[in-house]
N, C-alpha and C positions, 0 to 999 in steps of 0.2 A: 266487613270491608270487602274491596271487590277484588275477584279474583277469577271472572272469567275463564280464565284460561288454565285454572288450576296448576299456576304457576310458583304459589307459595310453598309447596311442598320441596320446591329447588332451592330456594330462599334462606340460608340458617343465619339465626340472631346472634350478637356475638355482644352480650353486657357487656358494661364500663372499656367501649373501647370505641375511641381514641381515649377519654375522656371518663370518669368515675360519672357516673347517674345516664350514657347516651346508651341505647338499643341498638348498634350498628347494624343496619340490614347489609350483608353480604353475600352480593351476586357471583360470587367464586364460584360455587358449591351448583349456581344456577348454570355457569359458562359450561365445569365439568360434567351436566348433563346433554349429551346429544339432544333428547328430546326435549327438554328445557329450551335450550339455545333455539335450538329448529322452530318450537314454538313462539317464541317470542321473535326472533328476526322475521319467520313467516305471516306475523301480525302487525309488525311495522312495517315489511313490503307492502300487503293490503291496504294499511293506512295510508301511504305514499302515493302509492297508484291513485287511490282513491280521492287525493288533493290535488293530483294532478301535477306533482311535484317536477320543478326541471329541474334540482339540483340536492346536493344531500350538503347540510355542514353538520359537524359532531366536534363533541366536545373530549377536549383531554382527559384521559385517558381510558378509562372503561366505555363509554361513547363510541368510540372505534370499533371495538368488537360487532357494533351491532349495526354500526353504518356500514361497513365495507357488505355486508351480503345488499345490502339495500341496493348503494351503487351499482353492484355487480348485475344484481338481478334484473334492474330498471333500466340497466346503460343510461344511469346519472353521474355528472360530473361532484364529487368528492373533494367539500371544501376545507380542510383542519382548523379548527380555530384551538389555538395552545397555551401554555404557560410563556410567562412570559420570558426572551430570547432563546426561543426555540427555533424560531422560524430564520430562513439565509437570505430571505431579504425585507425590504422597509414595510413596517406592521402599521397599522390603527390598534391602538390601543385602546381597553377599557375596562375601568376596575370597578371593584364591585365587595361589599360584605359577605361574608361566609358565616356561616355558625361558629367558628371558632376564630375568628381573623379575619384578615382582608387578603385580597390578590388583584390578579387583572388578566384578561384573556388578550390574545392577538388574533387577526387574521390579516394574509397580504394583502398589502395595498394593490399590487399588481393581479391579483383574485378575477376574475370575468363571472361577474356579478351585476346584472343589468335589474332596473326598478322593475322590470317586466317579468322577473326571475319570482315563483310559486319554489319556497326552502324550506327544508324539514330539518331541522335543529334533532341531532340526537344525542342523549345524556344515560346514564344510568340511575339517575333518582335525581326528584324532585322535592329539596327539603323546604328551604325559605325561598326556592324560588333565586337565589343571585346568581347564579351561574349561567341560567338559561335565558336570566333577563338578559345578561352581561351582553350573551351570544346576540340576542334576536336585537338589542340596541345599537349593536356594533355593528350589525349590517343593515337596516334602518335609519343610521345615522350617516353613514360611511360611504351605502352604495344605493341610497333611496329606495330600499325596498318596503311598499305599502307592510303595515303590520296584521293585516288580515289575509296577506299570502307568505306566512308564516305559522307554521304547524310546530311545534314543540311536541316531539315523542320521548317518553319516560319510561323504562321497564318499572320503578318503583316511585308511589306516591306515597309524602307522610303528611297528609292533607290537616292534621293538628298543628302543623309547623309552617302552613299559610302560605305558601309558596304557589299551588297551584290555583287558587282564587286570586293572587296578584296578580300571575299570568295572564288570568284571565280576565280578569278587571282592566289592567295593561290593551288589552284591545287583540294579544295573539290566539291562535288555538292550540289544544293543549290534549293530547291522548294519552295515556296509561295504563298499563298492565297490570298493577297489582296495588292495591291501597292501605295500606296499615292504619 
């Protein structure tokens, strides 16, 4: 699988957790690496520039880690899309399947989010795919942004579990750091 970045070595697997029979890839073990982190934020910068991005959104909560150097770096505006009533004012809502249950993300209404806006969606893994679609539908639906000036960045793919071929099927684009 790919690993460009020989970034699996940051990566430890952690059996039956949540869950008896799941592989949890956890990025903890990747955060607590300086040069882990360094690499992989230093490789979503490059992808971002490189779309020409005017704005960063990311996903709750591991997602954050890795958008705020984005933002910082690019002087991008940093949009939170979160669980739901986290946010202190009026949300668009949108729910979505999980591998284990259902949820729904939020972003403000009041958000300055224009159809002309190029957004990089950030996550920590991409498993079926609901989370990130949730993301890029809600601002697509919400604040008419084309789905082809939408970049979905993943530190982790588990490309068996289809998520990142609906992406991309879905009409967004889709980078990744490491494939299982």
């Amino acid at each position: 699988m790919e690993d460009k970045l020989n970034l699996k070595q940051y990566i430890r697997t952690v059996n039956d957790f949540p869950i008896p029979g799941i592989k949890f890839r956890d990025i903890t073990s990747l955060i607590e690496s300086p040069e882990g982190l360094t690499k992989s934020c230093n490789a979503f910068i490059d992808f971002t520039a490189n779309f020409k991005a005017t704005m960063v959104a990311s996903i709750e909560s591991r997602g954050f880690i890795f958008a705020g150097p984005i933002s910082k770096d690019l002087s991008l505006p940093f949009v939170l899309a979160r669980k739901p009533g986290k946010l202190p004012n009026e949300t668009y809502k949108k729910e979505f399947e999980l591998e284990y249950g259902s949820t729904s993300i939020e972003i403000q209404k009041n958000t300055n989010i224009t159809e002309r806006d190029r957004i990089v969606i950030v996550d920590d893994l991409i498993a079926t795919g609901g989370t990130a679609l949730a993301c890029a539908e809600l601002i697509c639906e919400n604040f008419n942004v084309p789905r082809d000036n939408i970049l979905i960045l993943s530190v982790i793919d588990l490309p068996e579990l289809g998520g990142s071929k609906k992406i991309k099927n879905d009409g967004y684009n889709i980078e990744v750091l490491v494939s299982y």
